[in-house]
N, C-alpha and C positions, 0 to 999 in steps of 0.2 A: 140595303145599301151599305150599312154601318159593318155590317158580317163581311161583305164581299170585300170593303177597305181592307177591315182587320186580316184577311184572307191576304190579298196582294201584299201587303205588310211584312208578314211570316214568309211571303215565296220571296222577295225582296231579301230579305235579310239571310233565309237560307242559299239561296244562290250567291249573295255577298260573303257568305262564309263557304261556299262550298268554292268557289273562287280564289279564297286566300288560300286558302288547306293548300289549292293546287300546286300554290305560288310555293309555299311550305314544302311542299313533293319535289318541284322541280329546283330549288334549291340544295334540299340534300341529295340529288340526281347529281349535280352540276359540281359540290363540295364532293361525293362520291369516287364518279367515274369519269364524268367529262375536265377536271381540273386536273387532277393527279395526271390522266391520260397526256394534256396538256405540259404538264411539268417536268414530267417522267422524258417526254420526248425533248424537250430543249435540252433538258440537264445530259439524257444520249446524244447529242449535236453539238453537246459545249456550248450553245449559246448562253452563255451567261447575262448577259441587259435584259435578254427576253425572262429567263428563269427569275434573276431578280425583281424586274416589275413584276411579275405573275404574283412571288411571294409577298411582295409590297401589299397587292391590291385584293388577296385573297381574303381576307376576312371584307374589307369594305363592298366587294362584289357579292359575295353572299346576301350582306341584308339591302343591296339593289333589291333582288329577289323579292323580300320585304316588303320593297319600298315601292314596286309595281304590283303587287298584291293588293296593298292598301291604297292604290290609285285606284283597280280595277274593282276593286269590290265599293268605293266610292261610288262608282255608277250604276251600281243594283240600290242602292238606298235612297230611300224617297225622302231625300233631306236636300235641300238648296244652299248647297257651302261654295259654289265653284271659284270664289274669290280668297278663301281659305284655305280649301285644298289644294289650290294651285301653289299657294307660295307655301303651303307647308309641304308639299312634293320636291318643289324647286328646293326651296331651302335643306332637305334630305337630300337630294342630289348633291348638293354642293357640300354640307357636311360629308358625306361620304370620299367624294373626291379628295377634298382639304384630308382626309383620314389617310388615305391609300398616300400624297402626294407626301405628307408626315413622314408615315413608315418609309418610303423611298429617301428620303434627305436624312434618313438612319443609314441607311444600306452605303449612303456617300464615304461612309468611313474605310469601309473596304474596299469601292471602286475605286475612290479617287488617286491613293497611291497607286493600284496597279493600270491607272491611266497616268498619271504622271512616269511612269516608269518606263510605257509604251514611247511618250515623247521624248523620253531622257531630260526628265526635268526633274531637280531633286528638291523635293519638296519638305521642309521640316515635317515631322509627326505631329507635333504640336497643332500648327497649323490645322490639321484635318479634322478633328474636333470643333476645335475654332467654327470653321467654316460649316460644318454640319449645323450646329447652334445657332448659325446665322440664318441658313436655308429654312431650318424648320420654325423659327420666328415669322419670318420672311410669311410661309405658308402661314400660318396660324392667324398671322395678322389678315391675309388679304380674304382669307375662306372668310374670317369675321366681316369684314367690311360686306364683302357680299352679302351674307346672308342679311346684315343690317339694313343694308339698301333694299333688298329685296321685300322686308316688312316695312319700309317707306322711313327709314330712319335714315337725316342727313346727317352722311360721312366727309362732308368735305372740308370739314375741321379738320378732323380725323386724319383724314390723305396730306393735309395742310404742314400736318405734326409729325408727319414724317420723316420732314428733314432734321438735318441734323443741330442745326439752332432750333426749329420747333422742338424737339425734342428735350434738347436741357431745357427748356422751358415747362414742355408740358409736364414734366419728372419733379420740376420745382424741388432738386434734390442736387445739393451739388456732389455730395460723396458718390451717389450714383452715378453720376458722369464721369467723377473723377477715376472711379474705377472699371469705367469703360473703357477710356480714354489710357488705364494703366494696362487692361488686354489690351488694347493695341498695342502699346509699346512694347509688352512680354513678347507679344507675336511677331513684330515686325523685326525685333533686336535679337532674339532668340538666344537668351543669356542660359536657358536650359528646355529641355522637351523630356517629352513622358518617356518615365522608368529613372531619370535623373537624381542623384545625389546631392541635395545642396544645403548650403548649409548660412543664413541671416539672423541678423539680429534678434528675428522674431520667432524660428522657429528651423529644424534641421528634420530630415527627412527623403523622402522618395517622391518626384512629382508624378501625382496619378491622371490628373484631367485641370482643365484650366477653363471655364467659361467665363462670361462678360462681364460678372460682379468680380469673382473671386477664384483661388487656385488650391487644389485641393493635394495633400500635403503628407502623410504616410509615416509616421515616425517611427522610430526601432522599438519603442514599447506597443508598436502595433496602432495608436491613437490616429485619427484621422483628423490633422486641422483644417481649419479653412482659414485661409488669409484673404483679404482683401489688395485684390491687383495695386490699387493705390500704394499701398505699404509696400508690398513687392519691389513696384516699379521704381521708388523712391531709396530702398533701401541697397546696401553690398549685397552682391550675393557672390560666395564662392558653391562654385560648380566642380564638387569631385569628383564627377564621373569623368570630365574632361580631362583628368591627371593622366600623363602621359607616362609616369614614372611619381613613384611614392617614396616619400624619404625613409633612413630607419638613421638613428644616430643615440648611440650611446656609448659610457666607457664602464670599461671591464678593469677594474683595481684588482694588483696581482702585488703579491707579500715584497716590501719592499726589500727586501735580502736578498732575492729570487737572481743568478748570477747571472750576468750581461750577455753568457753566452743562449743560456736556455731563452732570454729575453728574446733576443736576437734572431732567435730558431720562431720560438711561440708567434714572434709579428708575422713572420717569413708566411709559416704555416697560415694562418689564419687571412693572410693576402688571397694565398694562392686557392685556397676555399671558396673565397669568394670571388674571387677570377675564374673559376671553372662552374660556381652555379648557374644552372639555366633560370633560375627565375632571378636571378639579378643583375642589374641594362649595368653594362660594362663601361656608359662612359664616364661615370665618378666613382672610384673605391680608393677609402683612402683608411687606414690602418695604420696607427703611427701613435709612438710615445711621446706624448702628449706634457706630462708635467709629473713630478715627484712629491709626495708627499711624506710624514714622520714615518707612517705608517703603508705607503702604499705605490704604486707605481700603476702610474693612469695611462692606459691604453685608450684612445677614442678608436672607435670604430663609424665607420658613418661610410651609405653607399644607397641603393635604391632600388627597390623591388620592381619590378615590370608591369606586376599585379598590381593594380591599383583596387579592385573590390577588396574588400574588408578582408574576406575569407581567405583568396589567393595571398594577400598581404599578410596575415598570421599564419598563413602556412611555411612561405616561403623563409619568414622570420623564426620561427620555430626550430626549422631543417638545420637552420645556420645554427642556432642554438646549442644544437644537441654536437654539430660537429665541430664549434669551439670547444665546449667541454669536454669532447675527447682527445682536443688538441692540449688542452692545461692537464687534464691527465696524463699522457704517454710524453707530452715533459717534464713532467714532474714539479710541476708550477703551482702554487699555493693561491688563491687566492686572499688577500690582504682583510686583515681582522683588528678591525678602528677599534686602538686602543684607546682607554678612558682609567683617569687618571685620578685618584680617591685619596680625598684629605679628611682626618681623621683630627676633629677637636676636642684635645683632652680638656676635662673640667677643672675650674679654680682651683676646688676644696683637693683633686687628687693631683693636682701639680704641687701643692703646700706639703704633703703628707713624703710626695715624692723625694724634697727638696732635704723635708728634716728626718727621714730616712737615710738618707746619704748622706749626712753629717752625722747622726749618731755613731 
């Protein structure tokens, strides 16, 4: 009797394995030939919703496979769990899901402008992050609560703490709120969005990503800060990507001797320079002798690049550069050389020697 158990035992357990293998088989069948098959045909039909959920859900559908494997091979085993392996099934299913519906509220980032675009609704960039961050909480939170509930744990605190007073409560954290509360304001005021130039008290740089604590920040030595939205929200910020026009203002000191007529010609020229560049917005140029000094004759120059990025802005600065200086050259125009003016104090003993030298 004790043999024949131990016999149905081993076929039990071999057919519980030979069951999963299967489930193992027909998942790399399905990851193989029947997915790609799938993929391949939406992405030739352009549907794009359908190719992105596909891509979303492709790994979480796999260990389905898995996860019906280890249900079926449960009932070749001579073990009485049916109350455990139901909610640990159940509970795999719904992680799974909660996994596939994640990767999907990723994929928000690229649908949602080209649905917004469809509408003709123009949506900040910023925003779309934003809102991805929100979605994939959103999920993360509720797949938890189910599974919770589903091993008998009450959630109804939990769903209670949801709103938005439970919440600063449950956080018992006021920074934390405060810089929740300061994404919102970034997001809803839109003082700058990602790829942006700005530049605060706290920190100057390129804005890369923005979530619910904090804003993530890209400085020109390459450094990545993170600021906290609070600080943000409360602080100036100027935004130079939104320069519309860049200033340049400087003055060029030319030999005060330099004759009124060459003066005269050299402003001319160097107007007309800048009236005819294409990188410089024509509606302030101003060129004009400015004020004299012992040594020097001050030209201001001052007008505004188009460029506003950094690079287009030294370029365009540069250009004008080189065709001033050819302009002071082929007039024959000096620039001015600040003179400095040296006192020389002779010593007691050789002012005395000097004094009864020239009386001898």
């Amino acid at each position: 009797m004790i043999e024949f158990l131990n016999t149905h035992i081993w076929a039990s357990i071999l057919l519980a394995a030979i069951v999963f293998g299967a489930s193992l088989l027909l998942r790399k069948w399905f990851t193989n030939y029947f997915f790609k098959l799938i993929l391949s045909y939406t992405k030739k039909k352009k549907i794009h919703a359908a190719s992105t959920v596909l891509v979303a859900f492709e790994k979480p559908v796999r260990w389905v496979f898995v996860v019906i494997g280890i249900q079926l091979a449960f009932l070749f085993l001579p073990i009485q769990t049916v109350s455990f392996e139901s909610s640990l099934v159940r509970s795999c299913f719904i992680g799974l899901l909660t996994w596939g519906l994640f990767n999907l509220s990723s994929v928000t980032t690229l649908l949602f402008p080209k649905l917004m675009t469809k509408l003709d609704i123009n949506v900040d960039k910023i925003i779309v992050p934003f809102i991805t961050k929100m979605l994939k909480t959103l999920v993360l939170m509720l797949g938890f609560s189910i599974i919770a509930q589903e091993w008998g744990f009450n959630i109804n605190g939990f769903i209670a703490g949801l709103g938005l007073g439970g919440l600063a409560i449950a956080l018992a954290a006021k920074e934390t709120v405060s810089n929740l509360f300061g994404g919102v304001v970034l997001v809803t005021e839109k003082p700058f969005t990602i790829g942006d130039w700005i530049k605060t008290p706290s920190v100057e740089g390129t804005i890369e990503d923005i979530t619910f604590r904090s804003t993530k920040v890209r400085t020109f030595a390459q450094a990545l800060v993170t600021v906290p939205n609070s600080t943000l929200a409360n602080e100036p910020i100027i935004n130079w990507s939104k320069m519309g026009k860049r200033q340049v203002s400087f003055y060029l000191k030319v030999d005060i001797h330099t004759k009124k007529e060459r003066l005269q010609a050299t402003i001319a020229n160097m107007k007309a320079v800048l009236e005819r560049h294409p990188g410089v917005h024509p509606e302030t140029i101003l060129v004009s002798l400015e004020s004299l000094n012992d040594s020097s004759a001050d030209i201001l120059i001052y007008f505004f690049t188009k460029a506003t990025d950094y690079n287009g802005y030294l370029q365009t600065k540069e250009d004008i550069n080189f065709q001033i200086i050819e302009i002071i050259e082929n007039k024959d125009v000096a620039f001015a050389v600040p003179k400095s003016t040296v006192h020389v104090e002779m010593p007691a003993e050789l002012n005395t020697a000097d004094r009864l030298f020239s009386h001898g």
